[in-house]
C-alpha positions in Angstrom: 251.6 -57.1 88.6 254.4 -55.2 87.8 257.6 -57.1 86.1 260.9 -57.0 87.9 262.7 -58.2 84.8 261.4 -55.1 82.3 262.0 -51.7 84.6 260.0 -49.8 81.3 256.5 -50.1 80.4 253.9 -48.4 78.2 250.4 -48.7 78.8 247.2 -46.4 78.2 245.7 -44.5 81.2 243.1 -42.3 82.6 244.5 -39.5 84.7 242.6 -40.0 88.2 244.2 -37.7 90.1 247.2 -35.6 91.0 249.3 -34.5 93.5 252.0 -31.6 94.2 255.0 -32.9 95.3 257.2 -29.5 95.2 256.2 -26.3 93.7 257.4 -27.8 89.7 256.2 -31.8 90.2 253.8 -33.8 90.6 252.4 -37.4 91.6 250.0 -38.8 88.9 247.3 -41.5 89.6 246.8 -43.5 86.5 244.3 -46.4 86.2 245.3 -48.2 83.1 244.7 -51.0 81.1 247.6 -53.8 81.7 248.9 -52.6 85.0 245.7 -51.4 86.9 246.0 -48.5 88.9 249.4 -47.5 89.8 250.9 -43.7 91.2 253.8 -41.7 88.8 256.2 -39.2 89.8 256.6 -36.3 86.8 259.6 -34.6 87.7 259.2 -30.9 86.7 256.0 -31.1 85.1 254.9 -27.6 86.3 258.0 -25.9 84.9 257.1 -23.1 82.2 258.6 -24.7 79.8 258.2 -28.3 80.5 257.7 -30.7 78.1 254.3 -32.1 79.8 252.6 -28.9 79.6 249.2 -29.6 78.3 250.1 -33.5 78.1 247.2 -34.5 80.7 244.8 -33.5 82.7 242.3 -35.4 84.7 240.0 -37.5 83.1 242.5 -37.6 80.2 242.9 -41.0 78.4 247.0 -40.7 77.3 249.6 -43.1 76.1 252.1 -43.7 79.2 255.9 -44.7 79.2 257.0 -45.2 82.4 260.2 -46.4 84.6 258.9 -49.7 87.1 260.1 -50.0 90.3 258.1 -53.6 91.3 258.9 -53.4 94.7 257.9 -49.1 95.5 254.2 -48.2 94.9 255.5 -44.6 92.8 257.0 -45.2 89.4 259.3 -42.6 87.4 257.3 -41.1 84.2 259.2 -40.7 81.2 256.7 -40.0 78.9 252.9 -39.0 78.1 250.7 -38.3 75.2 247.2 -37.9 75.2 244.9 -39.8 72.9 241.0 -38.4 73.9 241.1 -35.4 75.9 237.4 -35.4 76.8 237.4 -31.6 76.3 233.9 -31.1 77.4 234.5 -32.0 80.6 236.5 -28.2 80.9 232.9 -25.8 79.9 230.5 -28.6 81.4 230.4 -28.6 85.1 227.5 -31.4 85.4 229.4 -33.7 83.2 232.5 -33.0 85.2 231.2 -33.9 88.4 229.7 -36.7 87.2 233.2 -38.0 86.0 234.9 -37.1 89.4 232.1 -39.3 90.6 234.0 -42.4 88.6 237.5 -41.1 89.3 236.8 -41.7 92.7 235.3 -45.0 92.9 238.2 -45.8 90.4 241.0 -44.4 93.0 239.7 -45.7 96.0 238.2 -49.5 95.3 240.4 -51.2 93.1 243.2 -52.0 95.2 246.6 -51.3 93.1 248.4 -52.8 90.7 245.8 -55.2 89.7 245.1 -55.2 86.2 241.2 -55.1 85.3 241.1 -54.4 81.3 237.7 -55.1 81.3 236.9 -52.5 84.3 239.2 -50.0 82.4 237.6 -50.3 78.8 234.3 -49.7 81.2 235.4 -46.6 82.4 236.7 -45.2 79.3 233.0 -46.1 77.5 231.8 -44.2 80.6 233.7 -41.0 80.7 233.2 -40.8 76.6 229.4 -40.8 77.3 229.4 -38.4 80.4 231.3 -36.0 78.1 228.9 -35.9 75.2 225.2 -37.4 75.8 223.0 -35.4 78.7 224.6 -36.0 82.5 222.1 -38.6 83.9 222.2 -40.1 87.7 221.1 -43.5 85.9 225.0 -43.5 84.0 226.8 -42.7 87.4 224.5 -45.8 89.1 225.1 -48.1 86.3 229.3 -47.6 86.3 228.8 -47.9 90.2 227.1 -51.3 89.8 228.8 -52.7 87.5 232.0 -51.4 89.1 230.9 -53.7 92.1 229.8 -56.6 89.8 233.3 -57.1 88.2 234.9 -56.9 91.7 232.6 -59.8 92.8 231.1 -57.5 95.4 227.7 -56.7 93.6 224.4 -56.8 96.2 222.1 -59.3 95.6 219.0 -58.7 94.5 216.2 -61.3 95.5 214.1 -62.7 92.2 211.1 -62.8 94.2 208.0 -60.9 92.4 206.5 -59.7 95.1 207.2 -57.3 98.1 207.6 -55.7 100.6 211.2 -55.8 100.0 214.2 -54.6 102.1 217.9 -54.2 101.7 220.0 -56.4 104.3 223.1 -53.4 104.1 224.7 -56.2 106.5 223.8 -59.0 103.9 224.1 -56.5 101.4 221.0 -58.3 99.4 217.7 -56.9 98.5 214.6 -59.8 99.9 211.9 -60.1 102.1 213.0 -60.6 105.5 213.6 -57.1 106.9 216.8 -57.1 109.4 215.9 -54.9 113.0 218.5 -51.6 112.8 220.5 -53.0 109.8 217.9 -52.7 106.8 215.8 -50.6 104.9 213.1 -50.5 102.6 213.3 -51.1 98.8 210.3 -49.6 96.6 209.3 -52.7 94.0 210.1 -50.4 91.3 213.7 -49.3 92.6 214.3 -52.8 93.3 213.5 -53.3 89.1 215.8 -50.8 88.5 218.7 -52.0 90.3 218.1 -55.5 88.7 218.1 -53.8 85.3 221.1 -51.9 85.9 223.2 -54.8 87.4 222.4 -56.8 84.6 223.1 -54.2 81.6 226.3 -55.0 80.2 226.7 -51.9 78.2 225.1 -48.5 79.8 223.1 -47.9 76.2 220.1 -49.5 77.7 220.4 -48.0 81.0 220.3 -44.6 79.8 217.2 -45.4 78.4 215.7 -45.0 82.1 214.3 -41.7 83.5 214.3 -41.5 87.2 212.2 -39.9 89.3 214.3 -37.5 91.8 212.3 -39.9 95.0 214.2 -42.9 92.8 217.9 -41.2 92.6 217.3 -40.2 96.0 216.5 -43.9 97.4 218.8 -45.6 95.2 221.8 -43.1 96.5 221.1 -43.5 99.7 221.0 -47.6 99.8 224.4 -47.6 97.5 225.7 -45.0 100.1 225.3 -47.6 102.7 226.1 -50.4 101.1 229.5 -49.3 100.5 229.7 -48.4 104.0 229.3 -52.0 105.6 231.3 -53.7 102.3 233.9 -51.4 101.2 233.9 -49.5 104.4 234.0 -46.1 102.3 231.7 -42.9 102.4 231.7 -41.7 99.0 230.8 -37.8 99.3 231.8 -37.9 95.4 228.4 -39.2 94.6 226.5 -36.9 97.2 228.2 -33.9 95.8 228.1 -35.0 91.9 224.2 -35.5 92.2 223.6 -32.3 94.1 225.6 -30.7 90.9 223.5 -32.4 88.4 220.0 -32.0 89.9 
């Protein structure tokens, strides 16, 4: 949480998103490493001759310095300077969809002001790959997971070898006993790779996997309703970033 004894802080931060506020300023959504995800008011930022011209942009890691205000949920921005630009992300429009994919999850899950350094230092490994190694589904499904799994609101996945096997979306576990109107069927094979994926700590051997476009369409579609019944979100970001990269 944010101190009411210290009303400056400086943190690190990836740019999320950002709002107009009037026609030279603009709200900044920030997840960052000590203070979670928090909202920033830059007061003329969009003035041509601002200082934060060209100081961030989305998916921007930068160096933050910021005024707190404990009890409001928008803080005053006093300065920025960006550390890794992911330039990329500006000529490729795959790899820039794929990392709109993680802004959102990262802008509308965590709840705010909850620090999560180990979700951060996630995203950042994430975004650094989406900008330079081949745009894959498997990365967006892995940070999507594992998202879930540090939140403590991962499916379950049944260890049973055998099948048929279904996903309770109610339960939200993968098993055996199929649930009338509220479950669907998991392939054995999808059902591998969502254990594998959930249990990769780092996304190195998850990239590893090549999905067939039946597998990225059946594992979208159960993670599209899983976050329906347990975070009570449709996340179009995903539809639209695989449609982009197939």
């Amino acid at each position: 949480m944010l101190p009411d004894a210290n009303p400056i802080a400086r943190d690190t931060g990836l740019a999320l998103r950002w709002f107009p506020v009037t026609d030279t300023s603009r709200i900044v959504v920030w997840f960052t490493l000590e203070h979670g995800k928090l909202s920033t008011l830059i007061r003329g930022s969009q003035r041509p001759k601002s200082w934060m011209l060209g100081q961030f942009d989305l998916f921007y890691t930068c160096e933050v310095l910021f005024y707190t205000r404990a009890r409001e949920d928008l803080h005053l921005l006093r300065e920025c300077s960006p550390l890794t630009p992911r330039a990329p992300f500006r000529t490729n429009w795959k790899a820039c969809a794929a990392a709109s994919f993680v802004a959102d999850l990262l802008y509308r899950i965590p709840p705010p002001g909850a620090a999560a350094p180990d979700l951060y230092r996630l995203a950042e490994r994430t975004l650094d790959l989406m900008s330079t190694a081949p745009v894959s589904p498997v990365l967006m499904f892995w940070f999507e997971l594992q998202l879930y799994r540090r939140l403590g609101i991962e499916p379950g996945i049944s260890d049973a070898p055998n099948g048929p096997f279904h996903f309770d979306y109610r339960q939200g576990r993968i098993g055996s006993r199929p649930v009338d109107g509220e479950s669907a069927p998991v392939r054995e094979g999808t059902k591998a790779i969502l254990q594998h994926l959930l249990a990769a700590d780092q996304p190195e051997p998850a990239l590893r996997l090549r999905l067939l476009p039946a597998q990225t369409r059946e594992i979208a579609g159960h993670l599209d309703r899983f976050s329906q019944w347990h975070l009570d979100r449709t996340l179009d970001s995903r539809h639209h970033a695989l449609s982009w990269i197939a």
